[in-house]
N, C-alpha and C positions, 0 to 999 in steps of 0.2 A: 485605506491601507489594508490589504489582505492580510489575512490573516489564520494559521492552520495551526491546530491545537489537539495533539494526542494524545490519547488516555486509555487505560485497558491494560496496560502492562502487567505482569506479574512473574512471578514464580510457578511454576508446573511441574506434573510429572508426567514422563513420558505417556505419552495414550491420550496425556489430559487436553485441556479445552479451551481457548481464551478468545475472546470479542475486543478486539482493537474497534475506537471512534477519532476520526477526526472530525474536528467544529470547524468548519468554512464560515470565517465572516469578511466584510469587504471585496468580495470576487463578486463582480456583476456581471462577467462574459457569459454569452449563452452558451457559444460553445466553448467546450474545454475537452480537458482530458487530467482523469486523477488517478494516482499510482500509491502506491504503498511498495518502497525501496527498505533493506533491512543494511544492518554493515554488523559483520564479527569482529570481535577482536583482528584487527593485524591483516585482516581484510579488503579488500576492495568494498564501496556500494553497490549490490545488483537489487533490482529489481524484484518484483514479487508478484505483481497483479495491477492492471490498470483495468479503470472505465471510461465510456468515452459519452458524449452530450444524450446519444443513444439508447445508452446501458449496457453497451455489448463491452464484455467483460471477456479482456486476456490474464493468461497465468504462464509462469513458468514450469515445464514440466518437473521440476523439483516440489511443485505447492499442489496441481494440479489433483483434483477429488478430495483434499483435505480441507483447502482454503477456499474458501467462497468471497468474492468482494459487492458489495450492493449499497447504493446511496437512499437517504430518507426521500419522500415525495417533496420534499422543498428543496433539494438539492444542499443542504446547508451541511450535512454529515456523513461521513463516509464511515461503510464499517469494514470491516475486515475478518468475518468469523475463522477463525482457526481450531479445526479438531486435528486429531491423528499426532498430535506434537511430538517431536523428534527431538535429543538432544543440536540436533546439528539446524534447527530453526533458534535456536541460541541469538537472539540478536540485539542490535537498536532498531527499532523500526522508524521509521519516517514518513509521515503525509506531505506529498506533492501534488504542483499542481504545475498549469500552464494552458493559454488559450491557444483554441482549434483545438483538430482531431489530433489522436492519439500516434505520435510518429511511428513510421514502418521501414521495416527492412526492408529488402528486396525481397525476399522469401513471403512476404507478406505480414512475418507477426509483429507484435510492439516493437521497439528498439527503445529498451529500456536503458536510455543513457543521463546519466546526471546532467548534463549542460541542455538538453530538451526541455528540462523543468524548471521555470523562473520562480517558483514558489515553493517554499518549505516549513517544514515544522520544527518542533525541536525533538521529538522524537521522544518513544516509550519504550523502555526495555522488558524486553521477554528472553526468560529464562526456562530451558526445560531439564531436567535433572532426569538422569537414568537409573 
């Protein structure tokens, strides 16, 4: 049973600095593709930053030079570094997952859409206060 488990949450203030993890257990596919999806209050879910079996790491230009995403060498944990925090990255965040590569636009980048991703977390809230 897979299984994706995130922690890191908190409270901040703007400038400040938080390390989201997810725990991958149960996921044996070699290839995949993992994301870190946020949702606001009253919001839609978008997307934030995927990796793919590779390591090659997309971001949305909203996260882009703040957010960094990188997995451990066992592949079991995904982190998510976040500096630069903004009142407006206010969010849930969520570790996803799904096997293959990381789907794409036509344009080339991620197509970060929720029904791409058969696996989910329950997700960590971050807060940033201005």
């Amino acid at each position: 049973q897979v299984q994706l488990v995130e922690s890191g949450g908190g409270s901040v203030q703007a400038g400040g600095s938080l390390r989201l993890s997810c725990a991958v257990s149960g996921y044996t596919s070699s290839s995949n593709c993992m994301a870190w999806f946020r949702q606001a209050p009253g919001k839609e879910r978008e997307g934030v930053a995927a990796i793919a079996s590779d390591g090659i790491t997309s971001y949305v230009d909203s996260v882009k030079g703040r957010f960094t995403l990188s997995k451990d060498n066992s592949k079991t944990t995904l982190y998510l570094q976040m500096n630069s925090l903004k009142p407006e990255d206010t969010a849930m965040y969520y570790c996803a997952a799904r096997s293959g590569a990381c789907p794409k636009t036509t344009g080339g980048s991620v197509a970060f859409r929720i029904y791409f991703f058969g696996f989910w977390g329950q997700g960590t809230q971050v807060t940033v206060s201005s």
